[in-house]
N, C-alpha and C positions, 0 to 999 in steps of 0.2 A: 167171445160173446159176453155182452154185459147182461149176465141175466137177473134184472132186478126183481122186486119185493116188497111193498109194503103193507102190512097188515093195518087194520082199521086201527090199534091202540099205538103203533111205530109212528113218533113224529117225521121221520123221515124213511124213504127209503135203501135197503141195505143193497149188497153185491154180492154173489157168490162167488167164493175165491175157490181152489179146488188145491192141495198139498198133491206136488209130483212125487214120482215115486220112480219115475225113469230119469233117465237122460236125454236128452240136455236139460239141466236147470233142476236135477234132481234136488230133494228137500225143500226147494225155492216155492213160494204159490205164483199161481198163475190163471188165466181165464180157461174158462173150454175153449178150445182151438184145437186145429188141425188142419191139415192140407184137404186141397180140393180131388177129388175121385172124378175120375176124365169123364165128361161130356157134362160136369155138375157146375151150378149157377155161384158165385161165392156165399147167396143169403140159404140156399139147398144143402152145401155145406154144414152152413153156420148152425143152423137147424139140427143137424145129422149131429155133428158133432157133440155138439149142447147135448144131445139124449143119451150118444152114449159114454159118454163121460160123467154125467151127473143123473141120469135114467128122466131128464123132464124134460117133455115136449114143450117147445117155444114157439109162441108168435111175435115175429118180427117186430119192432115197432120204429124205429128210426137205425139211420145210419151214425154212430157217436164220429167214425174219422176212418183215415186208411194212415198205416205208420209204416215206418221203413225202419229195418233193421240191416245196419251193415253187417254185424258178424254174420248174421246166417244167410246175409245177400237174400233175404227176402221182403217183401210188402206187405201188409195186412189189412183186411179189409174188417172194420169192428164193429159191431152192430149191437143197439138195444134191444132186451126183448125183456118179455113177461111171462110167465107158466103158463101153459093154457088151461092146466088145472091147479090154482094157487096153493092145491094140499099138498100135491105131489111132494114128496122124501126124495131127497137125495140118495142116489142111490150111485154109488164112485164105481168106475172100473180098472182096472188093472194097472192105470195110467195115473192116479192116483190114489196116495193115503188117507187123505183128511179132508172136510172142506169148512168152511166157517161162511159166515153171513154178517157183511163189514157193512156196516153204518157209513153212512155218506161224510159224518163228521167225524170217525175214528178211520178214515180208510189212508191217512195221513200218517199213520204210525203203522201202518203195514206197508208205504211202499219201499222201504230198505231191504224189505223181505222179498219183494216181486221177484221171481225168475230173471226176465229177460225185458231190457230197457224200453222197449217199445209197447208191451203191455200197461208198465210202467207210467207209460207218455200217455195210454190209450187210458186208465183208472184214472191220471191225473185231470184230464178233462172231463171223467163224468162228474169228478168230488166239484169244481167248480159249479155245476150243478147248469138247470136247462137251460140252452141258449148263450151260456158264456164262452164256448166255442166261437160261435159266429161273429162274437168279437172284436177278438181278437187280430 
C-alpha cells in the first residue's frame, strides 16, 4: 500500500515506508503488504493490512500498478491510499521496527534500501509522480 500524506505546509506529498523486523527482507523497508485471507478482495486486503501494520485506517484512492516478483513467484496488486483520519500515529506491529515518512523527491535515496525488487518498481512509479505511469 502506498499510504500517502500531505499536510497543508508539505510542498509535496510523503510515503510511508515501514523497517522489517522479520524475514524475508529483514532490516530492508518496505510498504504494508501482506497476503490475501481466503474469500478477501485484493483492496479488503490492502486495507486490512495498512492497519495492522501501521494501526491507520485507509481509503482507497487509486490503483498505482500490479508487479511481479520472480523470487517469491508472486504478483502484487499496489494500491494508493490516504488515512481516513490524517492525525492517526503510526502505530508498527511485530512485523516491524521503524517507519519514516519519504518525500516524493528524497524517495530516490531510499530505493537501494527497499526490501524486495518489486516494491521497489511499485515506489519507483509513484516518485514519477501522478499519471506518469500511463505513459509510459
Amino acid at each position: 500500500m502506498l499510504l500517502e500524506r500531505q499536510g497543508e505546509a508539505d510542498a509535496e506529498p510523503s510515503i510511508l515506508l515501514l523497517k522489517r523486523a522479520v524475514e524475508p527482507g529483514f532490516g530492508g523497508w518496505d510498504l504494508p503488504a501482506g497476503y490475501l485471507d481466503p474469500g478477501e478482495s485484493f483492496e479488503m486486503a490492502a486495507r486490512r493490512e495498512t492497519l495492522e501494520e501501521s494501526g491507520i485506517e485507509v481509503a482507497l484512492t487509486g490503483l498505482n500498478g500490479v508487479y511481479h516478483s520472480a523470487p517469491a513467484n508472486a504478483v502484487t496488486a499496489v494500491f494508493r491510499a490516504r488515512a481516513v483520519d490524517a492525525g492517526s500515529p503510526v502505530r508498527l506491529d511485530d512485523e516491524s521496527s521503524d517507519h519514516a515518512w519519504v518525500p516524493r523527491s528524497e524517495l530516490g535515496q531510499w530505493l537501494p534500501r527497499i526490501a524486495f525488487g518489486s516494491m521497489a518498481s511499485a515506489l519507483t512509479d509513484w516518485a514519477r509522480g501522478p499519471g506518469a505511469r500511463d505513459s509510459d
